[in-house]
C-alpha positions as CSV (number, residue, x, y, z in Angstrom):
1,X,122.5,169.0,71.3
2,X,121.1,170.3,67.9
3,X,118.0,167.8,68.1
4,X,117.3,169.6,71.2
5,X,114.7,171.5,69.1
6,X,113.7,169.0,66.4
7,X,110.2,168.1,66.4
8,X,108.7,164.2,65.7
9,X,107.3,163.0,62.7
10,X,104.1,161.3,63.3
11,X,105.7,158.0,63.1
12,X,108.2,159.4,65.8
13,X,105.3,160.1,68.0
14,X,103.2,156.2,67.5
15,X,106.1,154.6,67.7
16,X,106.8,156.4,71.3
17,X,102.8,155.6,72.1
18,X,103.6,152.0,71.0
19,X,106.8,151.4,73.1
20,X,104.8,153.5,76.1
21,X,102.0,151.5,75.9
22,X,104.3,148.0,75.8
23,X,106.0,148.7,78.6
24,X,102.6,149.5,80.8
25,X,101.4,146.0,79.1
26,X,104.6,144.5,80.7
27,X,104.5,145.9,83.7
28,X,100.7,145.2,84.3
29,X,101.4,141.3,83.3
30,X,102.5,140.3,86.4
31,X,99.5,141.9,88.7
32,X,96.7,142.3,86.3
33,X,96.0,140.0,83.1
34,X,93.2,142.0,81.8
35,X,94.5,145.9,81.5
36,X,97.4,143.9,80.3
37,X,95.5,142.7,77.5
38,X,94.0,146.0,77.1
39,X,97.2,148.1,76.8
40,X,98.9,145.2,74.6
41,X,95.6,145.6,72.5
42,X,95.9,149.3,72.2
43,X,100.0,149.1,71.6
44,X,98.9,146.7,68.4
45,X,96.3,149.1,67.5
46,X,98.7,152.0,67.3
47,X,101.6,149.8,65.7
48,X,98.7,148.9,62.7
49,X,98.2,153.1,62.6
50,X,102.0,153.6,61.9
51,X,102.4,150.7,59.8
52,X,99.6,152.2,57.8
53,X,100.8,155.5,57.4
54,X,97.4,156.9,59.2
C-alpha cells in the first residue's frame, strides 16, 4: 500500500523491459522462430544496458 506511489529506478524499469520482452520471446517460440529471436535479441540487449549501468 505505501509503494502505491513509489516510482522505479531505471534498473526497475530494464529489468521490467527485459522480463516483458522474455516472455513475448517465449511465447512467440512456439509459432514464430524469427521475432522470437528478435525479442530474445532485444531482451539481451536491454539486460547488457542494466548490467552496465546505461
Amino acid at each position: 500500500m505505501f509503494g502505491l506511489f513509489k516510482q522505479k529506478s531505471a534498473v526497475g524499469i530494464l529489468q521490467s523491459k527485459y522480463e516483458k520482452l522474455n516472455s513475448q520471446s517465449h511465447r512467440l517460440s512456439n509459432n514464430n522462430h524469427v521475432e522470437s529471436n528478435k525479442k530474445n535479441a532485444e531482451a539481451i540487449y536491454f539486460k547488457i544496458e542494466m548490467l552496465q549501468g546505461n
